[in-house]
N, C-alpha and C positions, 0 to 999 in steps of 0.2 A: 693067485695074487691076493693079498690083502686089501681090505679095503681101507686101512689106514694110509697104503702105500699108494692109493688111486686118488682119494678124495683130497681137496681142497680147501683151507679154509674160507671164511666167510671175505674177510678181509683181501684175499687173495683173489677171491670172484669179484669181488667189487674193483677194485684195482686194474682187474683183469680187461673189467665191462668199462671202465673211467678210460683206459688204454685205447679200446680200440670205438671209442665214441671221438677222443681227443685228436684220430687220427682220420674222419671224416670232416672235409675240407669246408663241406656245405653246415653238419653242424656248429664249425667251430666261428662262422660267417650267415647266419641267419637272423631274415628280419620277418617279425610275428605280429600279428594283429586281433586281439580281442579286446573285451572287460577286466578291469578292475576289479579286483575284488579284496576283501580281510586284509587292506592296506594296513603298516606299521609303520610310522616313521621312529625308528628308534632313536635312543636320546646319542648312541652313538655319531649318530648322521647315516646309518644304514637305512635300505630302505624292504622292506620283506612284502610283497601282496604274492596273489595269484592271478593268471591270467586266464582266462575261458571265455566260449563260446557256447552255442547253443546245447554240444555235446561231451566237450570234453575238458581240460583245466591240465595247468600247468605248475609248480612252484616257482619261483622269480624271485632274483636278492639283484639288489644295485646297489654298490659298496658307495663311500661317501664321498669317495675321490670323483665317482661318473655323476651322484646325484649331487652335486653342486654345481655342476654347470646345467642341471634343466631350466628352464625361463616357463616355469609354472610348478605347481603344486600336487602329485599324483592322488586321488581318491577314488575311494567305489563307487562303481557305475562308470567312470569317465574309460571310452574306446582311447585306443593308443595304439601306434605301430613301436615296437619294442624290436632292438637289434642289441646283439648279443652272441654269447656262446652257449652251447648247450655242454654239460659237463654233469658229473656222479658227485654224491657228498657223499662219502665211500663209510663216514661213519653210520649213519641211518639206512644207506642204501637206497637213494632218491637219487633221479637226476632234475635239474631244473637247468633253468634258463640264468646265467650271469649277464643283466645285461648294462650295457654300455651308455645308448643312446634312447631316448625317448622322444617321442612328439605325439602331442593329440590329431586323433583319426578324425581329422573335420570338423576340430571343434575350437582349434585355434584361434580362426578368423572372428569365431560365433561369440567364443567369450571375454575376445579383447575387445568387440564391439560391445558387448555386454558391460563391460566393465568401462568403456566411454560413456556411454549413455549413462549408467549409473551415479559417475562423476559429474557431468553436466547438470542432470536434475536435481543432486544436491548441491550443487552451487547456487539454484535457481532457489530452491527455499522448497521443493516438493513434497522434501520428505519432512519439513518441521513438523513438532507434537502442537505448535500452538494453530496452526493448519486444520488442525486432526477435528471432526465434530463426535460428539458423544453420540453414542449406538440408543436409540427409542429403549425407553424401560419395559412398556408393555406396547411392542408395537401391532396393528390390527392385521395389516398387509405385509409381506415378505415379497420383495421382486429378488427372482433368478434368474441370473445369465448362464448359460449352460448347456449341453448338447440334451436333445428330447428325448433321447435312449441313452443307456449305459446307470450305472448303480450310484451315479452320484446327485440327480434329481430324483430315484428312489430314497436314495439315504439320507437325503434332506428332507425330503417329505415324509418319512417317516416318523425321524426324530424331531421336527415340528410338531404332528398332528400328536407324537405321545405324551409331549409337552405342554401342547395347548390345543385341544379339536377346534378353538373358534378360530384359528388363526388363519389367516388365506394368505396361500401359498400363490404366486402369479408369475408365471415359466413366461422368460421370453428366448425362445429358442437361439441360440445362435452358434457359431462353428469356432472349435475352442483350436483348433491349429490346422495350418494347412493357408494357403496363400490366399489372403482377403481375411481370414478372419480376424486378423488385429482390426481391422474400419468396420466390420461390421459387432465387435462387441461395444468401440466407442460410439458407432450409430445408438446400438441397444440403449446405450448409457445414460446418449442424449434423447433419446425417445421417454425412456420411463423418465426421467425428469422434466421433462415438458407436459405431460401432461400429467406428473405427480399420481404414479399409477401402485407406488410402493412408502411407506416408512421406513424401509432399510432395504439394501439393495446387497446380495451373498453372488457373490463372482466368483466360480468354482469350476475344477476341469479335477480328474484324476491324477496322478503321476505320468513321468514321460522323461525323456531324454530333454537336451539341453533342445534340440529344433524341435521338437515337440510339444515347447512350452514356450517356446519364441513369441509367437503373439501377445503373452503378458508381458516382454521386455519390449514393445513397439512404444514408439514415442506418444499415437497419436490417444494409445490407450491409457498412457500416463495421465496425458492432460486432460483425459475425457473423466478422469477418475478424481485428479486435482478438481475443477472446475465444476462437480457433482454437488447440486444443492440437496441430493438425499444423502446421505453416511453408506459407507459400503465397505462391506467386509471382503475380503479377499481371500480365498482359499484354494489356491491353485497348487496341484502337482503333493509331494510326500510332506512328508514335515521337516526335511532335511534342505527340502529346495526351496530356495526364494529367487521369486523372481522382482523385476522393478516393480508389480501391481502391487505387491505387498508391502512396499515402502511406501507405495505415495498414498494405499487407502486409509478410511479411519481407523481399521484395525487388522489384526493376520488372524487366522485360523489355520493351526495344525494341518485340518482336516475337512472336508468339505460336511459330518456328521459334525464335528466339532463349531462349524460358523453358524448351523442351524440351533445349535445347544447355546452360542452365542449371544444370538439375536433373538432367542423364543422363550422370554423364562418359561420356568416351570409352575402350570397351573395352579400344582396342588403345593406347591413351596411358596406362591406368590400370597393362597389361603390362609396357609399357616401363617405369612407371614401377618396378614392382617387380624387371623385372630388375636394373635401375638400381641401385637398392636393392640386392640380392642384389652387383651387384656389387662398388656400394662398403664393403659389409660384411665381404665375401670378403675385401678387401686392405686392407682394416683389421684384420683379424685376423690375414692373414700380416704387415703390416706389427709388428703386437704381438707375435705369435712372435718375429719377428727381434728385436726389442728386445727383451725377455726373455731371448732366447736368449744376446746381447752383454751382459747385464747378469748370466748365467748365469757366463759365459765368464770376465769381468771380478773374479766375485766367485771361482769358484775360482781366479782367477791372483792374488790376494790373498796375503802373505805370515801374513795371519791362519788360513787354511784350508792352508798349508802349511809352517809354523810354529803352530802354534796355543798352544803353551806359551810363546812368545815371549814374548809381549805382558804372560802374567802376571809372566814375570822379569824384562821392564822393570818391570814396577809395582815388585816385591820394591825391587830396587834404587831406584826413586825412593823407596819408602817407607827404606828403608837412609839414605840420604841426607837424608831429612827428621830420623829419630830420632837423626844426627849431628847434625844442625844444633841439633837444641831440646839435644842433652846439653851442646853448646859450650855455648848462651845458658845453661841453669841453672850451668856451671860458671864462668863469667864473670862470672855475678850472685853466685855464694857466696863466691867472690874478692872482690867487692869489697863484701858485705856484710860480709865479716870484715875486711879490712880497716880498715870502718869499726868496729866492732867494738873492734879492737885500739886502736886512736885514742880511743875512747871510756872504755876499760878504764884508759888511763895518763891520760888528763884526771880518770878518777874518782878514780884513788891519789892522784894530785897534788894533787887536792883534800879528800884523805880527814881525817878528825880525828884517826887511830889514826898516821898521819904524821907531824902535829904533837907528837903527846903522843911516838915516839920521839926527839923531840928533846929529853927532858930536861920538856917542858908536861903540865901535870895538869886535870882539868875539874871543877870544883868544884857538884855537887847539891843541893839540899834539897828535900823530896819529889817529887824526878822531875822538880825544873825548876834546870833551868841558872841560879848562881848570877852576875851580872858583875858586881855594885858590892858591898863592903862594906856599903854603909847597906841592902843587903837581908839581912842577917845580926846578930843580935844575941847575947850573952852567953850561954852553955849551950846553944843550936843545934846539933845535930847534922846533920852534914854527909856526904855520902857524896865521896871522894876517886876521879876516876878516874885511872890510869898507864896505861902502855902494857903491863902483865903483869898487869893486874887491879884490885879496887876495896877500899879501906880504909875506916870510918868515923872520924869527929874531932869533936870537940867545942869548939865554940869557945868562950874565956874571954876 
């Protein structure tokens, strides 16, 4: 027999394995529980991750039809029980998991409480920027909250002392999860602020799962954090997770190497920056001497400082020159005030009555009023006669 007439093709095997997978009851009805992982929400509405455990991993697609009705959002790292079919993608020759139904493996309850408390402290004003205190420039002391073993009061203490050897580092131990330790980090909290034992205070744990990092979403830790009269950075858990302590502190850090790079400038950057400084102050000053010195230079080459009487005998003469000007105008204006004057003097003779009477006219009175008509004068009247050389009395008959 041939082996043309024995063999199979690929497509045929795959087919073959999809058949008799599709005909086991238990996988076509199975519910699975791990991690998340190389989640994709495609723009489809499909959903692509993988799901594994300590040993081994799976493929997983939830089409858009199952992933619209989950009441949360899948991502890596989040545990989940996943029900579904198991089934071949007969092109690649994988089988994965098509699943149905989702729900988080215990993390439900954790992060819809999570997400209460979150909501309430910012209604409360916890998380405002104007809350927020600025982080010390060059602070002398660092207080850490933090477990006494493990690489992350190493990797603070490292990247501090390479940053700055004078700086003191001051651990106050305490338990970053596990039941009690949200009261005793706000104990921590209120201890190094009472007796002002830190400049800035770096609140730090490693990563961890969502109950593994619960003590930084406790309430009592929020307000112990709010209510801190030292500034405190927060560095808890990856750079991916926030919890509430990173909302309500003065600032987040990535990383817990990262709050110490923070909080500790850098010695030899802090040097440079003051020579920097030194320098451009230096030649900013020579720069002002010189200018000074040109504006020194400038002012004795002035004909004011080598002349200095100068200036006052121009005034002299412009004032010269002004009390010419004002004697022309009054003498200009008394010209032709007299003029008018003299115009006014020969219209007044001209019209004078001492004029008239040298022509020979007389002005005829009786008690102080100007006589015109006869019929104002009657028989025996006495009359006063003016001339032009004085005044006679008459009596009229």
């Amino acid at each position: 027999m041939k082996y043309e007439e024995m063999a199979v093709t690929v497509s045929d095997l795959n087919q073959y394995i999809k058949d008799k997978i599709a005909e086991d009851e238990y996988l076509n009805n199975i519910l699975v529980k791990g991690e998340i992982s190389n989640f994709k929400n495609h723009y489809t509405g499909h959903m692509y991750f993988t799901l594994k455990d300590e040993k081994a991993l799976i493929k997983c697609v939830m089409f858009k039809s199952y992933a619209q009705k989950l009441n949360f959002m899948p991502k890596d790292g989040m545990k989940v029980f996943l029900f579904g079919a198991v089934s071949v993608f007969e092109r690649d020759g994988v089988y994965q998991i098509y699943a149905k139904a989702m729900e988080q493996d215990g993390l439900g309850d954790l992060y819809t409480k999570y997400q209460e408390l979150k909501n309430k402290l910012e209604e409360q004003g916890l998380f405002e920027e104007e809350h927020k205190m600025p982080i010390p420039k060059v602070p002398k002391v660092i207080g850490v909250l933090t477990s006494q073993t493990g690489s992350v009061i190493r990797d603070i203490i490292n990247v501090s002392t390479r940053r700055n050897p004078n700086v003191v580092i001051r651990l106050l131990p305490v338990p970053v999860q596990g039941e009690g330790a949200a009261k005793r980090i706000a104990d921590g909290i209120e201890y190094m602020n009472r007796n002002r034992l830190a400049d800035v205070l770096i609140l730090a744990r490693g990563g961890g799962s969502l109950e593994d990092l619960w003590p930084f979403n406790e309430k009592i830790v929020a307000y112990s954090i709010y209510h801190s009269e030292i500034p405190i950075i927060s560095a808890v858990g990856h750079e991916t997770d926030f919890t509430i302590a990173d909302f309500v502190a003065d600032l987040r850090a990535p990383t817990p190497s990262a709050a110490a790079e923070l909080a500790v400038p850098d010695s030899y950057e802090v040097k440079q920056k003051i020579i920097n400084s030194q320098n451009r102050l230096r030649m900013a000053l020579l720069k002002k001497v010189e200018v000074m010195k040109l504006r020194y230079e400038k002012s004795m080459s002035s004909y004011v400082f080598k002349e200095p009487t100068r200036r006052v005998q121009e005034n002299y003469i412009s004032i010269d020159n002004q009390v010419k000007r004002i004697e022309n105008v009054i003498k200009a204006k008394q010209e032709k005030e007299k003029a008018k004057y003299v115009e006014l003097v020969a219209k007044l003779d001209a019209y004078s009555p001492l004029k008239t009477l040298s022509r020979g006219y007389s002005i005829t009175q009786k008690d102080g009023k100007v006589i015109r008509s006869q019929t104002e004068l009657k028989s025996g009247d006495v009359v006063g006669l003016r001339f032009v050389d004085g005044q006679i009395e008459a009596k009229v008959q």
